[in-house]
Residue frames relative to the residue before (quaternion, step in Angstrom):
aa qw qx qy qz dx dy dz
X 1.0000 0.0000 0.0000 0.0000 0.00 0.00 0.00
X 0.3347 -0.7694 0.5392 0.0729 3.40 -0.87 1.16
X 0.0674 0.7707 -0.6245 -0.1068 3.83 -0.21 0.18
X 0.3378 -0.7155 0.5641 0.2361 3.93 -0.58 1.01
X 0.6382 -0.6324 0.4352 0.0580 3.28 -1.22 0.50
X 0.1341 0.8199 -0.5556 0.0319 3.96 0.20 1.07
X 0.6793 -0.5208 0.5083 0.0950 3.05 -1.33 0.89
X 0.1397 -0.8524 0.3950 0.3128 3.80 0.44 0.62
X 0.8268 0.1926 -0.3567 0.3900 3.55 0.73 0.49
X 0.5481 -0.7141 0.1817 0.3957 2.61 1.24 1.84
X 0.4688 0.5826 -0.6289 0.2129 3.95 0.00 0.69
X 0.4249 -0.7974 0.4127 0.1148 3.26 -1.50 0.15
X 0.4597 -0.7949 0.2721 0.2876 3.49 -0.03 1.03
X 0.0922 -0.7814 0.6168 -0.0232 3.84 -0.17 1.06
X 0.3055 -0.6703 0.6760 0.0189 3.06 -1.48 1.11
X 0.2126 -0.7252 0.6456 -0.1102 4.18 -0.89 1.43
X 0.8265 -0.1797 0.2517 0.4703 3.45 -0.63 0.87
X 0.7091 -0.3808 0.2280 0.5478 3.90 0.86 1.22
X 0.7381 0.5361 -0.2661 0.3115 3.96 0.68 -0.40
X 0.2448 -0.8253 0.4995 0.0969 3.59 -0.53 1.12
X 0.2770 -0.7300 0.6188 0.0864 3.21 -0.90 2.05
X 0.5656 -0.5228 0.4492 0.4528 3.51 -1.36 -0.21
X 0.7256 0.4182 0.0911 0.5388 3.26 1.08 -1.63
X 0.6022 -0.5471 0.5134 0.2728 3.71 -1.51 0.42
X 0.7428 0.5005 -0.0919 0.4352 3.22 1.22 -1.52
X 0.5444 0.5704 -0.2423 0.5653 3.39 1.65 -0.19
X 0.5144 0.5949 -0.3560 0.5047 3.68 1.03 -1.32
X 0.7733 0.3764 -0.1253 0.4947 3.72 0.24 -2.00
X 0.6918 0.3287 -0.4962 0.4088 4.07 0.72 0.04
X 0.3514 0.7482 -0.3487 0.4418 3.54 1.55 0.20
X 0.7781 0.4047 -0.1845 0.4435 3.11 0.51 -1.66
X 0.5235 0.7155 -0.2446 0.3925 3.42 1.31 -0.60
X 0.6865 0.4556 -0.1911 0.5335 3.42 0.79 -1.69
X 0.6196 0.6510 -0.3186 0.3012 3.72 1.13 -1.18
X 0.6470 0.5995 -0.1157 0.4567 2.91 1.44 -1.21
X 0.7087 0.5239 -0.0697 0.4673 3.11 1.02 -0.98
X 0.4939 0.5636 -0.1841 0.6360 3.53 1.50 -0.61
X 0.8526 0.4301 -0.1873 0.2301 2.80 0.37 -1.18
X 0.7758 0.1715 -0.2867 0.5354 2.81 2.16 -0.29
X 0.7592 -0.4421 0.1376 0.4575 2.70 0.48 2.35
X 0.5315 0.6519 -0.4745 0.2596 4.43 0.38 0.59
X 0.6409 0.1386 -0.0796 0.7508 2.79 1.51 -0.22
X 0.5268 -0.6934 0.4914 0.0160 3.24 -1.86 1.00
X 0.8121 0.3193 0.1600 0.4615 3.74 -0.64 -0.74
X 0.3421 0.7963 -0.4711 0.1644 3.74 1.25 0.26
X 0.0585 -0.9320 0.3394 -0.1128 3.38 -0.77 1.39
X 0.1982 -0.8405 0.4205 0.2782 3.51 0.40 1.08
X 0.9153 0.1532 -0.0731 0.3651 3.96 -1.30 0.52
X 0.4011 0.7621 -0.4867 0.1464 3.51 1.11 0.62
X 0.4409 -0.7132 0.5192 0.1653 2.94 -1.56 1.77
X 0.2075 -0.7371 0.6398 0.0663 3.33 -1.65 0.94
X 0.1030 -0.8146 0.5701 0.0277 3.80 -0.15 0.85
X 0.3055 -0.6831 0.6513 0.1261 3.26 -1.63 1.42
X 0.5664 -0.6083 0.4805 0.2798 3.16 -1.43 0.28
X 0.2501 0.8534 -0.3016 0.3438 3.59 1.91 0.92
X 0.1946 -0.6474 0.4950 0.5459 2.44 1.46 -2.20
X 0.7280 0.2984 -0.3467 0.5107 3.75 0.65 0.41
X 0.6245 -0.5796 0.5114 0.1117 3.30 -1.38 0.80
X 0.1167 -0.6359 0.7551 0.1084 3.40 -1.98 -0.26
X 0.0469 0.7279 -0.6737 -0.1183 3.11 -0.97 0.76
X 0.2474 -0.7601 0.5694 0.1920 3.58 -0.98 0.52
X 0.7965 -0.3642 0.3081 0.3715 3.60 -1.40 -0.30
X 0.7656 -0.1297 0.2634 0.5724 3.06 0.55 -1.91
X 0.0592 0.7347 -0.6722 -0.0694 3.90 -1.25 0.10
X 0.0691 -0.8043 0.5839 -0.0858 2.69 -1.48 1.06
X 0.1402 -0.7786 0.4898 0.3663 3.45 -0.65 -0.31
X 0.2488 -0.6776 0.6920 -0.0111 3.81 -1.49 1.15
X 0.8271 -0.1451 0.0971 0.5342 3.63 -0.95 1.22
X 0.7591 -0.1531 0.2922 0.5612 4.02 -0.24 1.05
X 0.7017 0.4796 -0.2656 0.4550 4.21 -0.03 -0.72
X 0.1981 -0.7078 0.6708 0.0989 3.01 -1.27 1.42
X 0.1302 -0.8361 0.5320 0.0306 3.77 -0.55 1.17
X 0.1828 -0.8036 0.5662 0.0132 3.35 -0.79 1.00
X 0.3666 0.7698 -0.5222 0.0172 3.82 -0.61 1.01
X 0.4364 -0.5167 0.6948 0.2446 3.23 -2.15 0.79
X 0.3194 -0.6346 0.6660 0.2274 2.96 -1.92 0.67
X 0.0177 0.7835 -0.6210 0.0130 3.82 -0.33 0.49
X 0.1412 -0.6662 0.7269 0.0886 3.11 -1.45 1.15
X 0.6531 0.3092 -0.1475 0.6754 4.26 1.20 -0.39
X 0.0237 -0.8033 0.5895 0.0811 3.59 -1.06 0.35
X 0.1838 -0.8143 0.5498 -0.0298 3.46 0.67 1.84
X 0.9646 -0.0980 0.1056 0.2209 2.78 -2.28 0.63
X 0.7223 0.3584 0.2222 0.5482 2.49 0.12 -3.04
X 0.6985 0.3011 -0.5085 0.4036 3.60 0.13 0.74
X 0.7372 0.4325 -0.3032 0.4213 3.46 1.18 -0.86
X 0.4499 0.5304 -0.3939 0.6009 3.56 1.46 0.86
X 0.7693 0.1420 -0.4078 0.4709 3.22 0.29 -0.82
X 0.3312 0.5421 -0.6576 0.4049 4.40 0.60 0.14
X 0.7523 0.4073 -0.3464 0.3848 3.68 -0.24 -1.28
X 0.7261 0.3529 -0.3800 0.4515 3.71 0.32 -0.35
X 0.5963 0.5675 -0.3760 0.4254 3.71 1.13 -0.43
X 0.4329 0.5995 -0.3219 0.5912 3.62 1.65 -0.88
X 0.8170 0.3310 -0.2864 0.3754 3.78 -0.34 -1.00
X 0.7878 0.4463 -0.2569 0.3378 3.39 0.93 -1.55
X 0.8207 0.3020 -0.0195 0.4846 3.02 1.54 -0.81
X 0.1459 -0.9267 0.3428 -0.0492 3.58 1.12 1.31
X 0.6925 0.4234 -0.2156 0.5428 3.22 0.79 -1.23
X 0.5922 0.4533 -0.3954 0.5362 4.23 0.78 -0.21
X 0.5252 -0.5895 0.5957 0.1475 3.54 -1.57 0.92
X 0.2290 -0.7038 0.6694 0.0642 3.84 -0.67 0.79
X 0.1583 0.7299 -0.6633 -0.0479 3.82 -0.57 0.82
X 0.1469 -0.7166 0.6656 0.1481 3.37 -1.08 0.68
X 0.0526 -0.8012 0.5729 0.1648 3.83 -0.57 1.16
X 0.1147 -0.8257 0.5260 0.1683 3.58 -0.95 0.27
């Protein structure tokens, strides 16, 4: 008996140019920044950068980049659980001078 695998907030893993998104909606905010980078609007595009608290646990986000002097940091979110809107609020405090985008 086979039992297929669901995703508990039902998204769907999509693969971009050999890379594995969590989410459909991530894949396409990918393709976006690419584009955009590419013609030089944004700087420094980065997949999964990790942001460590002095807790012991971490954050990893989507993408970062930099836009006009600004280092920008976003999460695609289609659900905002628990454990993200905790670890946003420490990422806010520890890390002030970085931009928090949430895209939806």
């Amino acid at each position: 008996m086979r039992f297929n695998k669901t995703n508990k907030y039902h998204n769907k893993i999509t693969y971009v140019n050999g890379i594995r998104f969590a989410s459909k909606k991530e894949a396409e905010r990918y393709k976006i920044l690419k584009i955009v980078h590419l013609k030089n609007q944004i700087q420094g595009l980065t997949l999964q950068p990790r942001f460590d608290f002095p807790m012991g646990f971490s954050y990893i986000a989507d993408f970062s980049y930099m836009a006009n002097g600004q280092m920008i940091v976003e999460d695609v979110k289609g659900i905002e659980t628990g454990v993200f809107k905790l670890k946003k609020k420490c990422f806010e405090y520890f890390y002030p001078f970085i931009e928090l985008k949430i895209v939806r």
